[in-house]
N, C-alpha and C positions, 0 to 999 in steps of 0.2 A: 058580541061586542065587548063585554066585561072581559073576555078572555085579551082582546086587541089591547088593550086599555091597561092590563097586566102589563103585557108586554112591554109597552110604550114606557112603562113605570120603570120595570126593571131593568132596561138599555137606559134608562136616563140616570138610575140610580149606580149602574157600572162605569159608565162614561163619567159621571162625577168622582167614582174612586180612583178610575185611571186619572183623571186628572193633577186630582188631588196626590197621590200618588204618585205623578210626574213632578209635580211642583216639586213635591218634598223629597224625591231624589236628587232631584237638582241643586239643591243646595244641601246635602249633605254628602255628597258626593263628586269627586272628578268627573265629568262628561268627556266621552272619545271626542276627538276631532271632528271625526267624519260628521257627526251628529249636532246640526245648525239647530238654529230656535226654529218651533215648528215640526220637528220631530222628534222621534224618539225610537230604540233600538227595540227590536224582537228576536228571537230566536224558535224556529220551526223546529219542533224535536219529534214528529215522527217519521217513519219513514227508514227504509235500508240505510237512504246516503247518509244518516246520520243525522245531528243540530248543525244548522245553518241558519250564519245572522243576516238580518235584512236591517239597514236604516229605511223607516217607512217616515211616512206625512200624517200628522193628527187626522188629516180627512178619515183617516181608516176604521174611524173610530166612529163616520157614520156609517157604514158597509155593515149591512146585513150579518153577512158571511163574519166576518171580522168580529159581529160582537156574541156572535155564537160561540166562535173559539175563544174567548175572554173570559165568558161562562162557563168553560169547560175547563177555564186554565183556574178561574177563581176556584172552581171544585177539588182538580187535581192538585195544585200548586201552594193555593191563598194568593194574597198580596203581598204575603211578609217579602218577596224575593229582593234580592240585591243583583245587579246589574242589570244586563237585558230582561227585558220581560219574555219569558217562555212560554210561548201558546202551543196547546196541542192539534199541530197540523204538518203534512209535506209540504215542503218547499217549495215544489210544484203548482200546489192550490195555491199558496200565497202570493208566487207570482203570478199568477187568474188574477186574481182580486187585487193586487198592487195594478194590474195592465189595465184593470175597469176602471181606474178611478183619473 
């Protein structure tokens, strides 16, 4: 149970840095077109085919799957990033998890 309970702590404590973190590119920064209120850009960088960007839905942000790779992008990356946010995943699995939501 303590281990659950972790969990729940540290998805809650990432989702508020994405957030935060969404805010505060938005207003220091140009936003693409393509990218309405409500979402925000990613970028899939494993994989043969290369980085490929997705405009995704904040929903993704309660997906499982989604905040595992968050965790792994916080590891490999940080937050400092500037433009899309870069998670470490195939395009592939992202479109899985874009089709589930």
């Amino acid at each position: 149970m303590a281990k659950s309970i972790k969990m729940h702590v540290r998805r809650n404590s990432i989702v508020g840095l994405m957030k935060r973190a969404l805010r505060k590119a938005s207003k220091q920064m140009e936003v693409p077109e393509d990218v309405k209120d409500g979402q925000f850009a990613v970028v899939a960088v494993s994989g043969d085919d290369g980085p490929k960007r997705f405009v995704v839905s904040l929903r993704c942000l309660s997906h499982p799957t989604f905040l595992r790779w968050l965790e792994k992008a916080e590891e490999e990356f940080g937050f400092s990033q500037e433009g899309p946010l870069t998670i470490p995943c195939q395009s592939s699995e992202l479109e899985k998890v874009l089709g589930e939501l």
